[in-house]
N, C-alpha and C positions, 0 to 999 in steps of 0.2 A: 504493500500500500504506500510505496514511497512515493507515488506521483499524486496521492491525493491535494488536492486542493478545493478549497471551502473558502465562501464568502456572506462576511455578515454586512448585510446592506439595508440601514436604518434611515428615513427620514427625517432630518433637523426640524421636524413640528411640534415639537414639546419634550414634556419631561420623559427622560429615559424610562423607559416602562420595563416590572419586572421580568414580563414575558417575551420583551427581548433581551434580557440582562438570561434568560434561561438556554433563548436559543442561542445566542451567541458564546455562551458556556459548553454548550453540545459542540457548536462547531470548533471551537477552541481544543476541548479534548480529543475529537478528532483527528482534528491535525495535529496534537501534540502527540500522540500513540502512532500514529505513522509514519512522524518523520515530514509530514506535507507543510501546505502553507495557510494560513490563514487572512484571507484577503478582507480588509478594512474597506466599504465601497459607501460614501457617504451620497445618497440617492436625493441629490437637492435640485432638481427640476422644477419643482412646485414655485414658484418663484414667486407667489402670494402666500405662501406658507410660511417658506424658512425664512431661520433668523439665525447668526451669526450665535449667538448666544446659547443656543440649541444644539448646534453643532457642539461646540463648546463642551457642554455640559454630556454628551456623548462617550466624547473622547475622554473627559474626564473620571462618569462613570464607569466605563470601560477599565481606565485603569487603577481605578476603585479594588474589583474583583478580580486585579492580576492581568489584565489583555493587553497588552502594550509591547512597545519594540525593543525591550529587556531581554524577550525572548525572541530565536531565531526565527519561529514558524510564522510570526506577525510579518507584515507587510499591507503598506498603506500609510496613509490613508488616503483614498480615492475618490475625487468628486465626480458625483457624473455627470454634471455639467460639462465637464472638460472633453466629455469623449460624443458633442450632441455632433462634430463633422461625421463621426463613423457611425451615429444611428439614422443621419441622413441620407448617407450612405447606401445604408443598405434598404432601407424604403424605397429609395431611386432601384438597387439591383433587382426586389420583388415587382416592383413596376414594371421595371425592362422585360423580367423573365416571367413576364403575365401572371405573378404567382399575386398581384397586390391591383386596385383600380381604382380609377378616381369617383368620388362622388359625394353630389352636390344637393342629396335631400335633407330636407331639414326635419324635425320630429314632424311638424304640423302634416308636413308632405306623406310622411308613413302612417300618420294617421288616418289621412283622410282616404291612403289605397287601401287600410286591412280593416277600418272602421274599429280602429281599437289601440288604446293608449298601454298596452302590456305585452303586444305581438312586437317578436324582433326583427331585424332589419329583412327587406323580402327580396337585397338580390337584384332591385332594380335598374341599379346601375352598371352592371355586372357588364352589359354587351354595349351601352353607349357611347365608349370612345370618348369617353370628356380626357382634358389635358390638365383641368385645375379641379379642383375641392379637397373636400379629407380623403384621406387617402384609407380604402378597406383591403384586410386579407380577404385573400379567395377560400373561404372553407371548404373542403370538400363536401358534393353531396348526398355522398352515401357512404357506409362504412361508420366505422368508431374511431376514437382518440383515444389510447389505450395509455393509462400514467401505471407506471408498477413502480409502488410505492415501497421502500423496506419495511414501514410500521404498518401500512396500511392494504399492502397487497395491490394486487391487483383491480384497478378505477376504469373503468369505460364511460366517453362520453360520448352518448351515438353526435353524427356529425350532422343529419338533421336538425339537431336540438341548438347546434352553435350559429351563431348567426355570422356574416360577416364583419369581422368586428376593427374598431377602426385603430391604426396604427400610425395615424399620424393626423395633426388638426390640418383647418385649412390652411394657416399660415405656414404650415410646413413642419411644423416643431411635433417633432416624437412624439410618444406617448410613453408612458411604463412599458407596457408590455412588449414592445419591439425595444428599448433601450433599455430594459432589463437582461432580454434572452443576448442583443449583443454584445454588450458589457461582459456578461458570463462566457461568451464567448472568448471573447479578445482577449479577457481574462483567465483564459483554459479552467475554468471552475468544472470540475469529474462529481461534488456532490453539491446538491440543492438541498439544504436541510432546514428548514422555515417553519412556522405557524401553519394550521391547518386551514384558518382564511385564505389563503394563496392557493388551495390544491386546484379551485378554478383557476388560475391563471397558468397552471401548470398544462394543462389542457392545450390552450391556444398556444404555451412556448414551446409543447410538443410537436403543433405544427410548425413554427416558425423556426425550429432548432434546425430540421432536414431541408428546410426551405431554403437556407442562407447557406446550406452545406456544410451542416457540422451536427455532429453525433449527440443527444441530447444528455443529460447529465444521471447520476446516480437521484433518484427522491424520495426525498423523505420529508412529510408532514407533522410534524410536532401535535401533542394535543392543546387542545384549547386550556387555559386555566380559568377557575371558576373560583368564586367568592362559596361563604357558607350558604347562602341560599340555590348554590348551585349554577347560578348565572355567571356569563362572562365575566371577567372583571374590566371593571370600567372607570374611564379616569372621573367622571361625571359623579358615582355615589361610591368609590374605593381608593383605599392609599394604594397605589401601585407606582408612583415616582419611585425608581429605585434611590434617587439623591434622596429623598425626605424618611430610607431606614438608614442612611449613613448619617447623613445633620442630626439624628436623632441616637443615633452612638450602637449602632450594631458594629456588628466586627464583621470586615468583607471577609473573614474565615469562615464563619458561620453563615452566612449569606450566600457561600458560593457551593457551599455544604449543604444548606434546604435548598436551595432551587437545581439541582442536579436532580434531587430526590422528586421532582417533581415532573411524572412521569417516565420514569427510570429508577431501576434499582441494582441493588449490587447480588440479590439471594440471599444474603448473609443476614444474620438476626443483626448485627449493629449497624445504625445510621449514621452515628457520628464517626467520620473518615474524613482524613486529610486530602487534599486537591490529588496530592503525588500517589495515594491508593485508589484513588478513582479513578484518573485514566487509562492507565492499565485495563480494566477489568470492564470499561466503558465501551456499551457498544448501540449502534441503532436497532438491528434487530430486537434487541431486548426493552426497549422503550413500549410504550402500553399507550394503545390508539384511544381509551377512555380518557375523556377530561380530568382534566389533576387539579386537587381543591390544595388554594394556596389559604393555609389555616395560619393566620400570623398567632396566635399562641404557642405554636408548635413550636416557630420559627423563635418566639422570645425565646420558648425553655433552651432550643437549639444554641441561642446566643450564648442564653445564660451559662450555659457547658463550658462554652470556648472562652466567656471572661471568668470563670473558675479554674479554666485549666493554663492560665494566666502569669508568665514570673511573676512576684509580686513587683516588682522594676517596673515590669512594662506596663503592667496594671493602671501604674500613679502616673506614667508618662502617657497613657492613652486618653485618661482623666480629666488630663489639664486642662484640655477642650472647651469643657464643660463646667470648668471653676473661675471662681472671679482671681485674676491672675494676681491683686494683692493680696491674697489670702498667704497664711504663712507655711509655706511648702513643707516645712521641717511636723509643723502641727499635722497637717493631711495623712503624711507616713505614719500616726501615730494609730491612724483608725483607717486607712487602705486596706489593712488586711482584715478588718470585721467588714467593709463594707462590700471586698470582693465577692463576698457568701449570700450580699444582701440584695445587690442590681441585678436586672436581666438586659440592660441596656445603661450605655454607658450617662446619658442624659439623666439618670434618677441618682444619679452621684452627690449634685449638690444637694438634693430634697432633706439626702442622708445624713451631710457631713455640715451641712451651713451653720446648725445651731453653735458650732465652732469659735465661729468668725462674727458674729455680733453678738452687740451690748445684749441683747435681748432675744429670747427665739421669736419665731415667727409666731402669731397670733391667727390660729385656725377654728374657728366659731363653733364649726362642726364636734371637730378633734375635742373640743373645751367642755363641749356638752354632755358629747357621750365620757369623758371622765370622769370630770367633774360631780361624781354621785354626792349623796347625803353623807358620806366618810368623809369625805376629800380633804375639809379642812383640819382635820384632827390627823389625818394622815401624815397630810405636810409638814403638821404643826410637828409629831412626835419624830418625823426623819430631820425635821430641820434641829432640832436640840439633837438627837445621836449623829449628826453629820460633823458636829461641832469637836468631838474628842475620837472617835472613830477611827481606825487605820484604814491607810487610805488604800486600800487594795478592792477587785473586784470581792474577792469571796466575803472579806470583813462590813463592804458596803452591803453586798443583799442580805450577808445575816440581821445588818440593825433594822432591816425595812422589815424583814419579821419578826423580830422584835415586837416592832411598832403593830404590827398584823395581831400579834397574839394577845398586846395589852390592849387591844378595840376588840377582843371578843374571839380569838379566834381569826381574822379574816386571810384571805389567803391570798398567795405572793401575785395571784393574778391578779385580787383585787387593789391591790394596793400598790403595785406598777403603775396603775392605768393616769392616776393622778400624778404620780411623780413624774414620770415619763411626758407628759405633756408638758406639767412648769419647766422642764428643764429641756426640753429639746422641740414643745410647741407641737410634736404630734402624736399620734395616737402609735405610728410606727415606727419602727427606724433599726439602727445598731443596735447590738446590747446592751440594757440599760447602765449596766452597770463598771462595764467597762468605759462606755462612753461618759458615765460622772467621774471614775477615774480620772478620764484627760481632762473634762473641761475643769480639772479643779474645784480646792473644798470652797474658793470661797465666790467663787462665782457659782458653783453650784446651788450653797445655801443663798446667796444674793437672788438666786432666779424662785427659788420654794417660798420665799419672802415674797415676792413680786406676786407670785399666784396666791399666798394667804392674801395678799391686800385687795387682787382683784375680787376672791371668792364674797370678803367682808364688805365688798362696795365702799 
C-alpha cells in the first residue's frame, strides 16, 4: 500500500466540524500505516462563503489533533482555487469529446415542459448545438453507476434516475463536482474516504472519473454522526466546532482517541489507546456503515483518563491557560495534584482552585442555601474556636470538624462539611476539604468561617 494517497478537502465556511476533524483522522491513519500521502486540499470556490479566517482556523485545528507537516505523509496545503485553469480544462475536453453540452434552460423552462417543479432535467438540450450556456454531462441512458464502496459494498444508481447534471455555470466557472473529480485526479488520490453525504456525488465522479480518462479511486463513505436524539449533528442546535472542545481544555489526546472510536473499533475490550496503537490495527473494512452517536459525556470521562494519566508537570503547564496569570504559581503546585482527580476538562480548573487567590470566595446563592441548614451556625461557630489551637495537618483538621459533629448531637462529617466547605471555598464542590484549608491557611481560613457566621447573623 505504499502508493496510497488520500485527501482531506474541507470548505473554509465555518467552524471546523467534529465530523470532519473524524474523517480527516481516518484518512491521516491511512496514510500513516502505509507509508502514502496525505493530501491537504483547501476547497474554496465558494467565493460568497469563504473567509480567510476559516481557512485559518482549519489549518489550525488540524494541527490541534496532530495533522500537520511535522510529519512526512502530510503534504499541502492546496487551494483549489489555484487549479480552476485545469477544471476548465477539462469541461472544454468533455465538450470536444461530446461526453458534456451546452445549455441554456432555465428552471421556469423545465417547468413549464414536464408540468412539475421536482422532475429533473429532461435532456432537452442534448441535440441543439448551442455554443454558450451551462455547460451539462451526458449521463448515460441506460445501464447503472455502480460505487463499490469498502464500508458500504456495493451502491447502484440506475442511470435513468441521474439526470444531466450541470458541471459548469454559464459564466464558465466549474462546479464541485467536475473540480473535485479533477483535483483528485491531478492529484493521483487511489482512496476517497469522506462522509456518507457525498456517496451521491460519488455516483456522477464515477462517470466523470472514465470520462477525463482516468481510473476512478478506492471508496469509502464514513457514517453519518448523530447527537443523543439520534439526529444528524448540526451546527444550528449542537456543539460540534471542534475549536470550542479545545478553548474549553480537552486534551487533542483524548479527542483524537473518541472520534477514531466513532464508527470504528479496534475488537479489543479497551478504548483508551494511544494514536501510535491505532494505526496499526486501523483499517476501513472494519468501520460500521450504522451512524455513530457522538455522546460528549463519554468523551468528558475519555478526557478525564488522559488529564489523570497526566505528569503532574504537565498537568500545571496545561492549566495555565485557564488561570488568571497573576495568580501565585508556586501556591497552584500546592493543590495541582488534588485537582488533577477532580477536572474532566481542563477549563473547570479555576472553579476548583480560585478560592486560593482572593480576599474572599466567590458568593454562590445556590451553593449558600443548600448548606447553609438550621446547624450551620453552631457548626462554624465550634470549627472556628478548634481551628484556633489545632495542628495544622489534613487528618488533625477533619478530626476537630467531628469533634464539632459529635458535640451538636451526633451529626455526621457529611453534615457538617457542607457549611464549612462553602465559607471557605464558596461552593458546595470542589478539592478536598481539608487539604484545601491546609493550604489556604489557619488564619484566612478562620477569617473566611467568621465572614459566613456574620453573613448567617445578618
Amino acid at each position: 500500500m505504499t502508493d496510497v494517497r488520500v485527501r482531506f478537502a474541507p470548505s473554509p465556511t465555518g467552524m471546523f466540524h467534529v465530523g470532519g476533524a473524524r474523517t480527516a483522522l481516518f484518512n491521516w491513519a491511512l496514510a500513516e500505516q502505509s507509508g502514502g500521502r496525505f493530501v491537504l486540499r483547501i476547497e474554496d470556490t465558494d467565493a460568497t462563503r469563504n473567509r480567510p479566517e476559516w481557512t485559518e482556523g482549519i489549518i489550525s485545528a488540524l494541527d490541534w489533533i496532530g495533522i500537520n507537516g511535522t510529519n512526512p505523509v502530510f503534504e499541502g496545503p492546496y487551494f483549489q482555487s489555484a487549479f480552476e485553469p485545469q477544471h476548465r480544462e477539462a469541461v472544454a475536453k468533455l465538450l470536444a469529446d461530446g461526453k458534456a453540452y451546452y445549455c441554456d434552460c432555465t428552471r421556469d423552462d423545465l417547468v413549464a415542459r414536464t408540468g412539475s417543479e421536482h422532475k429533473g432535467y429532461d435532456g432537452f438540450c442534448r441535440a441543439r448545438g448551442l455554443t454558450s450556456g451551462a455547460v451539462r454531462f451526458r449521463t448515460p441512458d441506460e445501464g447503472v453507476t455502480v460505487v463499490d464502496d469498502v464500508i458500504r459494498g456495493r451502491v447502484e444508481f440506475p442511470n435513468s434516475a441521474q439526470e444531466d447534471f450541470v458541471i459548469a455555470r454559464t459564466d464558465g466557472s466549474p462546479l464541485y463536482v467536475i473540480a473535485n473529480a479533477v483535483d483528485d485526479i491531478t492529484q493521483n488520490i487511489t482512496h476517497v474516504v469522506r462522509g456518507e453525504e457525498h456517496l451521491g456525488n460519488a455516483a456522477k465522479q464515477m462517470l466523470l472519473w472514465p470520462a477525463l480518462g482516468a481510473r476512478p479511486p478506492v471508496w469509502a463513505h464514513l457514517p453519518v454522526i448523530v447527537n443523543e436524539q439520534r439526529k444528524k449533528l448540526s451546527k444550528r442546535r449542537d456543539k460540534v466546532a471542534l475549536e470550542s472542545y479545545r478553548d474549553e481544555g480537552y486534551l487533542a489526546e483524548a479527542m483524537v482517541n473518541y472520534l477514531m472510536l466513532l464508527g470504528w473499533g479496534t475488537g479489543e475490550d479497551r478504548e483508551i489507546m494511544p494514536w501510535s496503537d491505532m494505526v496499526p490495527r486501523f483499517r476501513l473494512e472494519d468501520v460500521n456503515s450504522a451512524s455513530a452517536f457522538f455522546d460528549e459525556k463519554k468523551l468528558r470521562a475519555f478526557n478525564g483518563e488522559y488529564i489523570r494519566a497526566l505528569p503532574l508537570e504537565t498537568f500545571e503547564e496545561r492549566c495555565l491557560p485557564y488561570l488568571d496569570p497573576a495568580w501565585d504559581a508556586e501556591l497552584f503546585s500546592k493543590v495541582a495534584v488534588l485537582a488533577q482527580t477532580r477536572v474532566a476538562v481542563l477549563s473547570e480548573i479555576m472553579q476548583n482552585v480560585d478560592f486560593l487567590f482572593v480576599d474572599e470566595p466567590v458568593f454562590d446563592q445556590a451553593s449558600w442555601d443548600k448548606a447553609m441548614k438550621a446547624n450551620a451556625p453552631e457548626v462554624l461557630e465550634g470549627y472556628l474556636e478548634r481551628l484556633e489551637t489545632v495542628s495544622w495537618d489534613p487528618e488533625s483538621l477533619k478530626e476537630a470538624l467531628e469533634d464539632v459533629g459529635a458535640a451538636l448531637g451526633g451529626l455526621k462529617l457529611s453534615k457538617t462539611q457542607a457549611p464549612v466547605r462553602v465559607a471557605v471555598t464558596g461552593r458546595t464542590v470542589g478539592l478536598p476539604l481539608f487539604e484545601s484549608i491546609e493550604v489556604l491557611g489557619r488564619e484566612r481560613s478562620r477569617e473566611r468561617l467568621r465572614s459566613a457566621l456574620e453573613r448567617l447573623r445578618g
